[in-house]
Biopython code that builds the backbone (N, CA, C, O; Angstrom):
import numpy as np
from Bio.PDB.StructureBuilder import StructureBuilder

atoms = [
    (1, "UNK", "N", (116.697, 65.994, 93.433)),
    (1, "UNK", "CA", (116.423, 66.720, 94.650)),
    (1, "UNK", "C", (117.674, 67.463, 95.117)),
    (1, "UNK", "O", (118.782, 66.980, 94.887)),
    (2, "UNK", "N", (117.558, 68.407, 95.645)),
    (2, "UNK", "CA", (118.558, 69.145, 96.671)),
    (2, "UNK", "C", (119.261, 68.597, 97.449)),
    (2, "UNK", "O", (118.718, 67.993, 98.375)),
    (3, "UNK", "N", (120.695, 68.619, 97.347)),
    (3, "UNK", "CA", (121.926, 68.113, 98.201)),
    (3, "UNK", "C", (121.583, 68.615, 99.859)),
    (3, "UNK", "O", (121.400, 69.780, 100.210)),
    (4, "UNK", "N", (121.559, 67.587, 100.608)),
    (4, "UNK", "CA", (121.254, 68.124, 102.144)),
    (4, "UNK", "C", (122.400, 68.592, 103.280)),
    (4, "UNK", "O", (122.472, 68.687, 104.505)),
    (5, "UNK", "N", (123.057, 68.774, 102.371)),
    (5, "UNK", "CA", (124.466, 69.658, 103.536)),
    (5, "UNK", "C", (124.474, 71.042, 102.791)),
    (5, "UNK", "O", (124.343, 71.607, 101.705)),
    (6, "UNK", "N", (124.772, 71.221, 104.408)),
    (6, "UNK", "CA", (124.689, 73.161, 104.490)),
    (6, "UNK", "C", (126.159, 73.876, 104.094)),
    (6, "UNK", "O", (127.218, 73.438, 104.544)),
    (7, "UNK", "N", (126.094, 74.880, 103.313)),
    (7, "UNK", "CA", (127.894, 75.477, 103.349)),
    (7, "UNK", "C", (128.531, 75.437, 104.611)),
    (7, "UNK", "O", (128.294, 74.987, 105.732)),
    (8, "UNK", "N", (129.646, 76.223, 103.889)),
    (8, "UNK", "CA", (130.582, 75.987, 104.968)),
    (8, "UNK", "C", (130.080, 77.748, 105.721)),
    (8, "UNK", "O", (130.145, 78.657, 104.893)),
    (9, "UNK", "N", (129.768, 78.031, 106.707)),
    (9, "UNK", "CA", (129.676, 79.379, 107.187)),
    (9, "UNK", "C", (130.718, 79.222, 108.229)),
    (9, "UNK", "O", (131.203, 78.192, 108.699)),
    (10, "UNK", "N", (131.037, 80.891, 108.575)),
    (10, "UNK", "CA", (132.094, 80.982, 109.540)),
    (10, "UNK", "C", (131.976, 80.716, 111.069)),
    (10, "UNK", "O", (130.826, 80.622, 111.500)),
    (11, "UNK", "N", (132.898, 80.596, 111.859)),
    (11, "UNK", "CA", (132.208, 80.433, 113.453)),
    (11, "UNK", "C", (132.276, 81.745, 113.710)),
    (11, "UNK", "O", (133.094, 82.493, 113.175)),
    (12, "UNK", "N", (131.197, 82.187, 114.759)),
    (12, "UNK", "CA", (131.114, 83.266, 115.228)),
    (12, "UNK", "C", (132.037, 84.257, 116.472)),
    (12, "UNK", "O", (132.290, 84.061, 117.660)),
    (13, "UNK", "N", (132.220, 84.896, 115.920)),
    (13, "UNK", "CA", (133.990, 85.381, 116.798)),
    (13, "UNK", "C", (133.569, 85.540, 118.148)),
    (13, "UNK", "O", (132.486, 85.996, 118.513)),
    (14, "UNK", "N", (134.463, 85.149, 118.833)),
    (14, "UNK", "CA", (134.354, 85.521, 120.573)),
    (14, "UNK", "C", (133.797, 87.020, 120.904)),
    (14, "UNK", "O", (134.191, 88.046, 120.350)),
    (15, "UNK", "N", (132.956, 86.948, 121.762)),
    (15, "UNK", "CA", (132.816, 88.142, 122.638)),
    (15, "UNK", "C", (131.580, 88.932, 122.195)),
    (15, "UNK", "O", (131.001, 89.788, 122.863)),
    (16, "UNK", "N", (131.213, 88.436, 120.747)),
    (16, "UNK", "CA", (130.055, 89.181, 120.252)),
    (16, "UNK", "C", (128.665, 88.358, 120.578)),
    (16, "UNK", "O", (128.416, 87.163, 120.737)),
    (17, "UNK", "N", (127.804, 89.678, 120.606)),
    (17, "UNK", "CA", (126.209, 89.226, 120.969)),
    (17, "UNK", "C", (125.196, 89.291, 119.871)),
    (17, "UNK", "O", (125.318, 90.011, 118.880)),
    (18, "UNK", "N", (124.437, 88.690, 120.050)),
    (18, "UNK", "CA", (123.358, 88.845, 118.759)),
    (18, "UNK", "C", (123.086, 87.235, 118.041)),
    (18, "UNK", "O", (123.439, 86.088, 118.315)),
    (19, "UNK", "N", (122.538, 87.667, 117.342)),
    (19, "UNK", "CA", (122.629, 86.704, 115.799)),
    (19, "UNK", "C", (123.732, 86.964, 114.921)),
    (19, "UNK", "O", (124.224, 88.029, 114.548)),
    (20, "UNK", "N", (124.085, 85.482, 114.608)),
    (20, "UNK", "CA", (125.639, 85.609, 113.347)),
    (20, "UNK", "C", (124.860, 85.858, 112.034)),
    (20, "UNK", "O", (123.782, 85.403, 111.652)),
    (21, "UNK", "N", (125.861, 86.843, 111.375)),
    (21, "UNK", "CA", (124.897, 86.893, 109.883)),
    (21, "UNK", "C", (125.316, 85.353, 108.802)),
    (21, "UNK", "O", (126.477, 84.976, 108.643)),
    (22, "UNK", "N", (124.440, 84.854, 108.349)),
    (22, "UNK", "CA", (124.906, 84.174, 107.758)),
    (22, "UNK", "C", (125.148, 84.312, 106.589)),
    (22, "UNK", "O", (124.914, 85.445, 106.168)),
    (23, "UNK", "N", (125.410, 83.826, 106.102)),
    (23, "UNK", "CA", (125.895, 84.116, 104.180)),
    (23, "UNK", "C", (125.072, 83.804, 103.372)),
    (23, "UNK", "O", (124.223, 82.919, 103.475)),
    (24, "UNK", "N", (125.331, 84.738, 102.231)),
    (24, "UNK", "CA", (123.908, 84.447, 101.518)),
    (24, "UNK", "C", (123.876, 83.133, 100.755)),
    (24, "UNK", "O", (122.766, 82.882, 100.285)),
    (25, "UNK", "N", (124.926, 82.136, 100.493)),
    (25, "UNK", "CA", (125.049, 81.043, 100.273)),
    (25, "UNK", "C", (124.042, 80.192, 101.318)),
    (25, "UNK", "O", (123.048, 79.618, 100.874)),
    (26, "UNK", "N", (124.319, 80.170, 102.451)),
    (26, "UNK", "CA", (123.652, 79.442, 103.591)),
    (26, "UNK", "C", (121.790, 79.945, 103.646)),
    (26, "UNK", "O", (120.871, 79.157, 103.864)),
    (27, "UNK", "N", (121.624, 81.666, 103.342)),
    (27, "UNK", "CA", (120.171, 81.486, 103.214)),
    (27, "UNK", "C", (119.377, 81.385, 101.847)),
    (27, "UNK", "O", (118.191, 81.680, 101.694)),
    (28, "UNK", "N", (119.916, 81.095, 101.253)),
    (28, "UNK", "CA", (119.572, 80.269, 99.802)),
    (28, "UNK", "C", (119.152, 78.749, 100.304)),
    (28, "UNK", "O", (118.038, 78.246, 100.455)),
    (29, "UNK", "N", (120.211, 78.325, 100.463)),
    (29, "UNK", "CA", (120.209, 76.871, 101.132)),
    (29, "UNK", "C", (118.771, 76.919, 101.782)),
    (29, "UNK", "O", (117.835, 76.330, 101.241)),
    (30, "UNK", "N", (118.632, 77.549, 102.818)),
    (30, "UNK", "CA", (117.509, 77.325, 103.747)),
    (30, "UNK", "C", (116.362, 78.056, 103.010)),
    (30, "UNK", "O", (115.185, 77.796, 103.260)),
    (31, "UNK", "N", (116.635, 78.731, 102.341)),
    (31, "UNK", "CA", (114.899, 79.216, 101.576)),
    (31, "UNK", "C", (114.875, 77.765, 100.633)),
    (31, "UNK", "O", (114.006, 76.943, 100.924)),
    (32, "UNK", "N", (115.811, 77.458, 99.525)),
    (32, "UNK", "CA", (114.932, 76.434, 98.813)),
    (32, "UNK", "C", (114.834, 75.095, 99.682)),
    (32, "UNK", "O", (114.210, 74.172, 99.160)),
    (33, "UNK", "N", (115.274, 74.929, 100.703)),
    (33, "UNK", "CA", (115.039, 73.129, 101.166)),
    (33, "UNK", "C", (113.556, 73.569, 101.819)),
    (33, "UNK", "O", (112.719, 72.666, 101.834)),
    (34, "UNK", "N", (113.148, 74.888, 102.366)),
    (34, "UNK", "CA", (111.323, 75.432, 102.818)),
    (34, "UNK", "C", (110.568, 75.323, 101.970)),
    (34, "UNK", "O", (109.424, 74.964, 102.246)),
    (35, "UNK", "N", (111.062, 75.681, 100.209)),
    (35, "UNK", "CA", (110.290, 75.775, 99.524)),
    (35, "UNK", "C", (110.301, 74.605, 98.152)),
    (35, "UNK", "O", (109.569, 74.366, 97.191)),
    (36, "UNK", "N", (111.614, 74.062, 98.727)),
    (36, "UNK", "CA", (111.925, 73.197, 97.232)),
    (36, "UNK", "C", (110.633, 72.802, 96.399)),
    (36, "UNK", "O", (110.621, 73.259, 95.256)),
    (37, "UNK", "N", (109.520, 72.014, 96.784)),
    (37, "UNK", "CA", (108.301, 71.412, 96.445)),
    (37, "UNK", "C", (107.938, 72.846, 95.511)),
    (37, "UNK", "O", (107.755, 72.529, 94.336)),
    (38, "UNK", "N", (107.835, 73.895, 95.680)),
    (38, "UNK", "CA", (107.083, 75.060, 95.270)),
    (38, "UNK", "C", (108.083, 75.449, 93.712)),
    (38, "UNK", "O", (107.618, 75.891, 92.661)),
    (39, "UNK", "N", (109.479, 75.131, 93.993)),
    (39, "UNK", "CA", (110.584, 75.767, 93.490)),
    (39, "UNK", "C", (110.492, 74.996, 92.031)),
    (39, "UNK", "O", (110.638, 75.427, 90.888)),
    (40, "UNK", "N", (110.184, 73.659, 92.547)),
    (40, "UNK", "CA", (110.472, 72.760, 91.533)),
    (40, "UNK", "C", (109.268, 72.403, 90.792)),
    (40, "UNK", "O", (109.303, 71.391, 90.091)),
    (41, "UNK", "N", (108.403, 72.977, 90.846)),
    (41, "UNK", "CA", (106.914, 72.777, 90.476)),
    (41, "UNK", "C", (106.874, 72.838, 89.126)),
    (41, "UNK", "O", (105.983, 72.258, 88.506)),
    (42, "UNK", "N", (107.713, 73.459, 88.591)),
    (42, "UNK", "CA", (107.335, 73.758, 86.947)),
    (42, "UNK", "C", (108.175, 72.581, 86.423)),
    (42, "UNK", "O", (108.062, 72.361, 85.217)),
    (43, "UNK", "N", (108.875, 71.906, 87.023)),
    (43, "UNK", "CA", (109.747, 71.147, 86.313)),
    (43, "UNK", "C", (108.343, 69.336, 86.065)),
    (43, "UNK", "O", (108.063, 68.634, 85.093)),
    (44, "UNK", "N", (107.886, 69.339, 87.584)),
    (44, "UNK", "CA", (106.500, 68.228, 86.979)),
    (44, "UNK", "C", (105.418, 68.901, 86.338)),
    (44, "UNK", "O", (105.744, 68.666, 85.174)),
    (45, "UNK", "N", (104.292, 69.614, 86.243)),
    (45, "UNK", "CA", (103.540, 69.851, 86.168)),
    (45, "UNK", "C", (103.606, 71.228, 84.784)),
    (45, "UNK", "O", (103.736, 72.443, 84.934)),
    (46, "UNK", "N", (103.506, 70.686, 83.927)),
    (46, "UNK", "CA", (103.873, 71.589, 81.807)),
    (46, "UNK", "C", (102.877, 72.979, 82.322)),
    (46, "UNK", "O", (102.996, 74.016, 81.668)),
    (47, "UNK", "N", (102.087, 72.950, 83.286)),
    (47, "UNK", "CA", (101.252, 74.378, 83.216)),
    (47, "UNK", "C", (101.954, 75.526, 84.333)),
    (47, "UNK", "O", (101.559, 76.665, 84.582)),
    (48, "UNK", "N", (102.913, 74.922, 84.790)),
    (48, "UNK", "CA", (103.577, 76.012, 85.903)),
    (48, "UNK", "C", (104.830, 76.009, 84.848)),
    (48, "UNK", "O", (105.585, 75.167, 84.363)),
    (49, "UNK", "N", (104.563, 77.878, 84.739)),
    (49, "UNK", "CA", (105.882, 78.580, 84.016)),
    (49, "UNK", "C", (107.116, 78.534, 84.845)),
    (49, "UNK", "O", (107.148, 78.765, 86.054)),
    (50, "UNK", "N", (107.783, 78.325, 84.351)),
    (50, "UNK", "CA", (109.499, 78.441, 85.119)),
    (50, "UNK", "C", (109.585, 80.146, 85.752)),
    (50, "UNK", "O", (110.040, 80.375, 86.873)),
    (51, "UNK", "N", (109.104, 81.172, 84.887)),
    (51, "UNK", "CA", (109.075, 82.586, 85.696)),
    (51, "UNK", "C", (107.681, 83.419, 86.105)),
    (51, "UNK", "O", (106.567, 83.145, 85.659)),
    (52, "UNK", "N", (107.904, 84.211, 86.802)),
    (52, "UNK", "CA", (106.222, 84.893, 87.521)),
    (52, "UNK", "C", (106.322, 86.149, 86.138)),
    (52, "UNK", "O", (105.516, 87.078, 86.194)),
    (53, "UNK", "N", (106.978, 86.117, 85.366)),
    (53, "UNK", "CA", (106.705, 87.450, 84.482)),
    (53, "UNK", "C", (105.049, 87.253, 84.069)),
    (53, "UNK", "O", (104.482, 88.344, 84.011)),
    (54, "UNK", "N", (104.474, 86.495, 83.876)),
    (54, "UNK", "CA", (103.129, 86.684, 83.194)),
    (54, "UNK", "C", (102.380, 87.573, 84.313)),
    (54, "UNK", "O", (101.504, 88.432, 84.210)),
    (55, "UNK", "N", (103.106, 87.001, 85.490)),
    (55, "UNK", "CA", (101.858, 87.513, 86.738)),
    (55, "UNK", "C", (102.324, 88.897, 86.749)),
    (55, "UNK", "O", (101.505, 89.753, 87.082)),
    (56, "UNK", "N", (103.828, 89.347, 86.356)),
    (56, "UNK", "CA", (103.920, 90.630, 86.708)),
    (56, "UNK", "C", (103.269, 91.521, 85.776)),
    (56, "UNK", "O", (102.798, 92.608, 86.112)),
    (57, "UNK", "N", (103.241, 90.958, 84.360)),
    (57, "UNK", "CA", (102.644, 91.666, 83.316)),
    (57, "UNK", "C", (101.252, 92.164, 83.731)),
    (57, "UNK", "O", (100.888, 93.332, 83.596)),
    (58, "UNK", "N", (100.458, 91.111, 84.279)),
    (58, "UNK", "CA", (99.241, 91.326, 84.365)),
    (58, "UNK", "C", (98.978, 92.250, 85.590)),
    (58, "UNK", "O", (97.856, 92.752, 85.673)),
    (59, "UNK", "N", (99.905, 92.524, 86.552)),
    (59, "UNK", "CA", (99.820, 93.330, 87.482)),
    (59, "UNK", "C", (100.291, 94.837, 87.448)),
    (59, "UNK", "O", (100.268, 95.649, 88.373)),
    (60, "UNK", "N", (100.882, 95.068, 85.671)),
    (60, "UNK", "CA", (101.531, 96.353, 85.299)),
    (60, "UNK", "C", (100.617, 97.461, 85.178)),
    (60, "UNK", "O", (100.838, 98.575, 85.653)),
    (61, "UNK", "N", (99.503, 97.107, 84.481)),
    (61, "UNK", "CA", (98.262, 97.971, 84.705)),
    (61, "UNK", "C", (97.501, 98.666, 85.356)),
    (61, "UNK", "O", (96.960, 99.741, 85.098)),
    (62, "UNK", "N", (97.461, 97.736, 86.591)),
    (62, "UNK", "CA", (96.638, 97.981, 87.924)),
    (62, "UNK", "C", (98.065, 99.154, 88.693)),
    (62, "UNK", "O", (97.700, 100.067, 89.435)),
    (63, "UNK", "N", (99.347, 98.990, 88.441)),
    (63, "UNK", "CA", (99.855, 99.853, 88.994)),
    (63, "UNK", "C", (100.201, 101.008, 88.155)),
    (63, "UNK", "O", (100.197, 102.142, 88.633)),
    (64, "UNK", "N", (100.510, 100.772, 86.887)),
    (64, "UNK", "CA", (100.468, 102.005, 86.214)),
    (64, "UNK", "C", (99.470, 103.321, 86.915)),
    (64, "UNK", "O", (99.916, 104.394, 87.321)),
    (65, "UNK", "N", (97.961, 102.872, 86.919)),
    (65, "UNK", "CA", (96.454, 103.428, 87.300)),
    (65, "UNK", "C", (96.564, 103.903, 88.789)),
    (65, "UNK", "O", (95.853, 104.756, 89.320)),
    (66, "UNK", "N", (97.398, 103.324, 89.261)),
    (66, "UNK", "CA", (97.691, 103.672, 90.760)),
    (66, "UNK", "C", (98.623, 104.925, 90.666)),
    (66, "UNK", "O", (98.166, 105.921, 91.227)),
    (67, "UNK", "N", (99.836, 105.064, 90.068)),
    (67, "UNK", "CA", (100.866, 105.936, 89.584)),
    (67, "UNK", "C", (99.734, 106.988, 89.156)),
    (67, "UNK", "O", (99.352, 107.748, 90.046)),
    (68, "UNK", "N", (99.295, 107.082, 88.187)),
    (68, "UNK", "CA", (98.391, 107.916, 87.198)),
    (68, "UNK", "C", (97.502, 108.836, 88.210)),
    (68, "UNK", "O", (97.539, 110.042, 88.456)),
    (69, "UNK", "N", (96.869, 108.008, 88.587)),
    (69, "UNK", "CA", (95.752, 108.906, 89.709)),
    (69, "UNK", "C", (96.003, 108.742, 90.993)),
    (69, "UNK", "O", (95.207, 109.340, 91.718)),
    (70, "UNK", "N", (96.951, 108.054, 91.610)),
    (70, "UNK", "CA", (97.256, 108.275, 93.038)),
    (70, "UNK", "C", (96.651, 107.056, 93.546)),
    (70, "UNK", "O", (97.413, 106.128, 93.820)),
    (71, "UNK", "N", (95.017, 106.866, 93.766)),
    (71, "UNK", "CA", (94.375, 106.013, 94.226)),
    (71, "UNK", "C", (92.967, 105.993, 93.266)),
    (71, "UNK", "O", (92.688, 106.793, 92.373)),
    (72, "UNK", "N", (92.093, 104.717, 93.774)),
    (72, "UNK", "CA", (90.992, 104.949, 93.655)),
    (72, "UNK", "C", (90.478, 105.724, 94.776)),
    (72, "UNK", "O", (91.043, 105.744, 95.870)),
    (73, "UNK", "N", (89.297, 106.428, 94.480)),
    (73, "UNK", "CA", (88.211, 107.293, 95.438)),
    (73, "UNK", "C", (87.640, 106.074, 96.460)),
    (73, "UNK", "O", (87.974, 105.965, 97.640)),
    (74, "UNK", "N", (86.793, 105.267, 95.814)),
    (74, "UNK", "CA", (85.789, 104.640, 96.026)),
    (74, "UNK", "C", (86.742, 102.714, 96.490)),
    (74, "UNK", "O", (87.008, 102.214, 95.396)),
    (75, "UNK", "N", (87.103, 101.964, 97.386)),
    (75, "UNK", "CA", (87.633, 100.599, 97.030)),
    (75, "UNK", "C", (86.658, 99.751, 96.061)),
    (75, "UNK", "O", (87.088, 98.973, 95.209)),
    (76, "UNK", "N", (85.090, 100.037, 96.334)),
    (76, "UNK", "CA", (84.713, 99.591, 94.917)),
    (76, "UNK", "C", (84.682, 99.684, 93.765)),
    (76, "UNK", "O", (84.294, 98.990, 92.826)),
    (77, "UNK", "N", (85.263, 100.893, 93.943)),
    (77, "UNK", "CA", (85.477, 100.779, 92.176)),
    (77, "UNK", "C", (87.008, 100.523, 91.873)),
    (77, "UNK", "O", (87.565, 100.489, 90.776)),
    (78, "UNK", "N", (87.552, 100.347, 93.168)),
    (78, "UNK", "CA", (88.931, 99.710, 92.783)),
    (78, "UNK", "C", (89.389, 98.143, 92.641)),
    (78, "UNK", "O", (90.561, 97.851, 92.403)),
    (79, "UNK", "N", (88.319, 97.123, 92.813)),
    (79, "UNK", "CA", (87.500, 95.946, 93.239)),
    (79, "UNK", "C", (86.708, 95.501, 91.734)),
    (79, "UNK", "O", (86.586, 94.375, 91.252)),
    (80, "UNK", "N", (86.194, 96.931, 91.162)),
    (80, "UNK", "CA", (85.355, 96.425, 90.013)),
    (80, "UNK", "C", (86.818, 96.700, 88.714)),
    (80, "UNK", "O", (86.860, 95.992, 87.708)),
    (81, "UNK", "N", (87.526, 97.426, 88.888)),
    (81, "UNK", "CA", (88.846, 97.594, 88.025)),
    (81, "UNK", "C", (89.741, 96.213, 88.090)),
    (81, "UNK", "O", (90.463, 95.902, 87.142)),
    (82, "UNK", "N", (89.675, 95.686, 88.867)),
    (82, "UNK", "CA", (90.659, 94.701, 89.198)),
    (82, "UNK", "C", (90.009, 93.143, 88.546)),
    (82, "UNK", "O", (90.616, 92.258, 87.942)),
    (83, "UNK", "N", (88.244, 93.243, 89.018)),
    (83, "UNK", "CA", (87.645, 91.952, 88.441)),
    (83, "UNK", "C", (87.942, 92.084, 86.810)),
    (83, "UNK", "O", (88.336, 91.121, 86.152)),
    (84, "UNK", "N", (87.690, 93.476, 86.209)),
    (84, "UNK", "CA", (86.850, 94.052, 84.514)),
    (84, "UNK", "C", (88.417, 93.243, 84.099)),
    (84, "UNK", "O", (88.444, 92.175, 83.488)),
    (85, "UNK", "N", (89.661, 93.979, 84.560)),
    (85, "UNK", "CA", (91.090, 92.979, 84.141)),
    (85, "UNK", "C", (91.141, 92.026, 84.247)),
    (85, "UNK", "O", (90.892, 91.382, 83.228)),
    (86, "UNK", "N", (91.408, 91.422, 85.221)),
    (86, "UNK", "CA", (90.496, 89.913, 85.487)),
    (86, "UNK", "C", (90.388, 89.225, 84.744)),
    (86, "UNK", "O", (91.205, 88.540, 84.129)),
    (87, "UNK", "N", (88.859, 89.363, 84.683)),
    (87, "UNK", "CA", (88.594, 88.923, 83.388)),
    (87, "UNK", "C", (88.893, 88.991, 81.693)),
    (87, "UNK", "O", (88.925, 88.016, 80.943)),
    (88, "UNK", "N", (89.047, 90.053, 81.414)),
    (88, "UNK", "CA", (89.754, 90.716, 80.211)),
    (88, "UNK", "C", (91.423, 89.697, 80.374)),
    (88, "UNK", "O", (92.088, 89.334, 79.404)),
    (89, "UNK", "N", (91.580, 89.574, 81.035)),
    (89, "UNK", "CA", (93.083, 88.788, 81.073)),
    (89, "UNK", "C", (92.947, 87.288, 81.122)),
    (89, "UNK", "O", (93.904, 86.605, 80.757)),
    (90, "UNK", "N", (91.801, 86.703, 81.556)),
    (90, "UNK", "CA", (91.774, 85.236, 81.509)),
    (90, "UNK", "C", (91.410, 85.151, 80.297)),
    (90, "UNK", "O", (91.946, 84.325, 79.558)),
    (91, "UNK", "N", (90.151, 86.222, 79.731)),
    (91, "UNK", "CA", (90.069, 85.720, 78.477)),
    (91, "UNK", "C", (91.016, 85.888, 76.817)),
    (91, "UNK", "O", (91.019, 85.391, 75.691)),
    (92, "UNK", "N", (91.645, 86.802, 77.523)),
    (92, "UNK", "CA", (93.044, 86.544, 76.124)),
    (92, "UNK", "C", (93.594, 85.409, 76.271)),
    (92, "UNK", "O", (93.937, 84.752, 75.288)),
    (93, "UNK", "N", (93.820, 84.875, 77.836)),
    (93, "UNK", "CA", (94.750, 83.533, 77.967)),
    (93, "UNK", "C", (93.959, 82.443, 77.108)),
    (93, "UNK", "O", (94.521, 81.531, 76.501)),
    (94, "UNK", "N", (92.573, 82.660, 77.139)),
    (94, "UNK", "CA", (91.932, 81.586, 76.770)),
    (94, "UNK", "C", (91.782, 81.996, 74.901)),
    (94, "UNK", "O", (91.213, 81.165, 74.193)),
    (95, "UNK", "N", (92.266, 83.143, 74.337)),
    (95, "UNK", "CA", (92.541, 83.064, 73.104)),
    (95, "UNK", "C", (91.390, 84.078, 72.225)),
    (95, "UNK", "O", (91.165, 84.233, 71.024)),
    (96, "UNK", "N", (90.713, 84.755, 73.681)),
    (96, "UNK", "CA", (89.413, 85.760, 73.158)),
    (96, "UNK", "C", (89.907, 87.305, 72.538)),
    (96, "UNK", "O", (90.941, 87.566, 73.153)),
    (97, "UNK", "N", (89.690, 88.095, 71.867)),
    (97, "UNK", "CA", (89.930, 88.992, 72.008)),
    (97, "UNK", "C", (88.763, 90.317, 72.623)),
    (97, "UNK", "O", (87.566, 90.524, 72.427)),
    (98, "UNK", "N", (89.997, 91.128, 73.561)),
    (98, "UNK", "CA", (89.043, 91.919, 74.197)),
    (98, "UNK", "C", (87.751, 92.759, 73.828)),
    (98, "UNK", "O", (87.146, 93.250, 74.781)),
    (99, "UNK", "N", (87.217, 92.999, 72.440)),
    (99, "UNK", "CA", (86.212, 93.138, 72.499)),
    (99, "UNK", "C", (85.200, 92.416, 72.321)),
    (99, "UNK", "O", (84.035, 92.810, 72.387)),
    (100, "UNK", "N", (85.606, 91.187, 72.056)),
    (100, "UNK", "CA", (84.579, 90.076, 72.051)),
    (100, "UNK", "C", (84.590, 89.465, 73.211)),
    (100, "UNK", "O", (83.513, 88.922, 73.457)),
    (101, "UNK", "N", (85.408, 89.343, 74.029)),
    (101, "UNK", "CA", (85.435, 89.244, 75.465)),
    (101, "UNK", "C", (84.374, 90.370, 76.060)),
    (101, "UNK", "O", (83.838, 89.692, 76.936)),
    (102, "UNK", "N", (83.837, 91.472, 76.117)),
    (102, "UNK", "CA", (83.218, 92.270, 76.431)),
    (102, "UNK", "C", (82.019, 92.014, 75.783)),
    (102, "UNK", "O", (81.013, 91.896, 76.483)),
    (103, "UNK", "N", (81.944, 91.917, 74.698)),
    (103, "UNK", "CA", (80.765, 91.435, 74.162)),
    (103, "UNK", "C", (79.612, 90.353, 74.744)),
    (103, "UNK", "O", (78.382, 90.370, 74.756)),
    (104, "UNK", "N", (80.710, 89.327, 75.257)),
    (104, "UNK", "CA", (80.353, 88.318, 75.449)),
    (104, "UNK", "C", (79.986, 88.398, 77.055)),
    (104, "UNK", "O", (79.067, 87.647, 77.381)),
    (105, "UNK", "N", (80.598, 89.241, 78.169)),
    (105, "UNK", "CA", (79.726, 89.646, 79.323)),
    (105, "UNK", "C", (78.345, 90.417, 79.261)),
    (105, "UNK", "O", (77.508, 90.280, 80.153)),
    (106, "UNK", "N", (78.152, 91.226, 78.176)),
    (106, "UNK", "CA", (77.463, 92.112, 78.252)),
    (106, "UNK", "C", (76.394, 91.476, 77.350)),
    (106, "UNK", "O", (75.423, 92.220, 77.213)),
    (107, "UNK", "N", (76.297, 90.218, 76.646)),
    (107, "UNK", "CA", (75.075, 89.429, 76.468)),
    (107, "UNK", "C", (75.099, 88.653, 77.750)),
    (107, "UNK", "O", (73.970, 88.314, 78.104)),
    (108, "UNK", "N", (75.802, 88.381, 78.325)),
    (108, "UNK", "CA", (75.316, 87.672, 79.798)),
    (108, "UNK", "C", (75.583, 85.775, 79.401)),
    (108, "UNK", "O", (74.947, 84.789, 79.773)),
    (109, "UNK", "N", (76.550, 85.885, 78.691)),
    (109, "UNK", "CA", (76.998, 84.469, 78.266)),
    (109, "UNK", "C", (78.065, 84.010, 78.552)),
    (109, "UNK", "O", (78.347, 82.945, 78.003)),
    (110, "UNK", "N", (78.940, 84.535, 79.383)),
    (110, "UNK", "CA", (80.426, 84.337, 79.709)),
    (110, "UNK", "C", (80.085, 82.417, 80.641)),
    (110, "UNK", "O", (80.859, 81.463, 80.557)),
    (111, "UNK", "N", (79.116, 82.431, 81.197)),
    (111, "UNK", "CA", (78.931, 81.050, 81.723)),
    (111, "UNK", "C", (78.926, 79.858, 80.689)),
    (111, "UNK", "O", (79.634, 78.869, 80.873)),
    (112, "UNK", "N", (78.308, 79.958, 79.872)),
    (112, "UNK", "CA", (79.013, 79.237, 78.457)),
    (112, "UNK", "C", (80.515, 79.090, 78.546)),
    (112, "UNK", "O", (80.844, 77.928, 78.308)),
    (113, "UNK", "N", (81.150, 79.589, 78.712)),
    (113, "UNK", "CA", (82.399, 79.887, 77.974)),
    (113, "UNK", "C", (83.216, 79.328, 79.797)),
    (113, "UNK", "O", (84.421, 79.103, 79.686)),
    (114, "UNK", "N", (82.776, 79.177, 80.933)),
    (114, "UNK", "CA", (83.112, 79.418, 82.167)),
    (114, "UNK", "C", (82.824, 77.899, 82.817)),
    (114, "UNK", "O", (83.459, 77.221, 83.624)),
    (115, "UNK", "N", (81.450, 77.659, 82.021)),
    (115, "UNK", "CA", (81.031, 76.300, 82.482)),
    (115, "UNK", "C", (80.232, 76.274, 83.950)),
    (115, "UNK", "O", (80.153, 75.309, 84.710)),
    (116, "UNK", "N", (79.622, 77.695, 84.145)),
    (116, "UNK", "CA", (79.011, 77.893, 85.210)),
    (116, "UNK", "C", (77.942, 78.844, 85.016)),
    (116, "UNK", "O", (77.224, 79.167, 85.962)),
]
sb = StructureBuilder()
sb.init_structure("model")
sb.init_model(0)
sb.init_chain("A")
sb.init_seg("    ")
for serial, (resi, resn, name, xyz) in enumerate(atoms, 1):
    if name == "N":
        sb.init_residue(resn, " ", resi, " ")
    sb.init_atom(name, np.array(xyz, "f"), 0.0, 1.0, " ", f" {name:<3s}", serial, name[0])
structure = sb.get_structure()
């Protein structure tokens, strides 16, 4: 676990008003003792990755498409872009490849495979 003493920060000089800035040593300190439980998650639990790169990967697309055309027209069809990845992305995790992943919505069998 995390050592529970705070750095050393400076005292705040006479005469000034406000908030003291603190150092970025000191708000380190105070972000992980808020989040330690969250921080340290991958270290119990073998299915939490040590980095968010997978999540960013999977979020490169959806912004590329944003870059490309500006926006969607319609939020539903920006809603149905986001599920079609979605899905297309859980099912590589799960070892499908995307056109048999498609295949397999469009016989209407993905609940097999979903357990629902």
């Amino acid at each position: 676990m995390l050592k529970r003493t705070l750095p050393i920060s400076l005292p705040k000089p006479h005469g000034k008003r406000g908030k003291f800035a603190k150092s970025d040593a000191h708000n380190l300190w105070e972000r992980l003792k808020i989040h330690e439980a969250a921080v340290l998650l991958f270290a119990k639990d073998p299915h939490v990755s040590f980095t968010n790169n997978r999540a960013e990967r999977d979020l490169r697309m959806s912004k590329v498409k944003q870059k490309i055309s500006g926006c969607f027209s319609v939020s539903e069809y920006a809603h149905t872009c986001c599920r079609i990845s979605s899905y297309l992305q859980s099912m590589a995790n799960r070892g499908y490849n995307p056109l048999i992943a498609i295949q397999i919505a469009l016989a209407g069998e993905a609940h097999k495979i979903w357990g629902k």
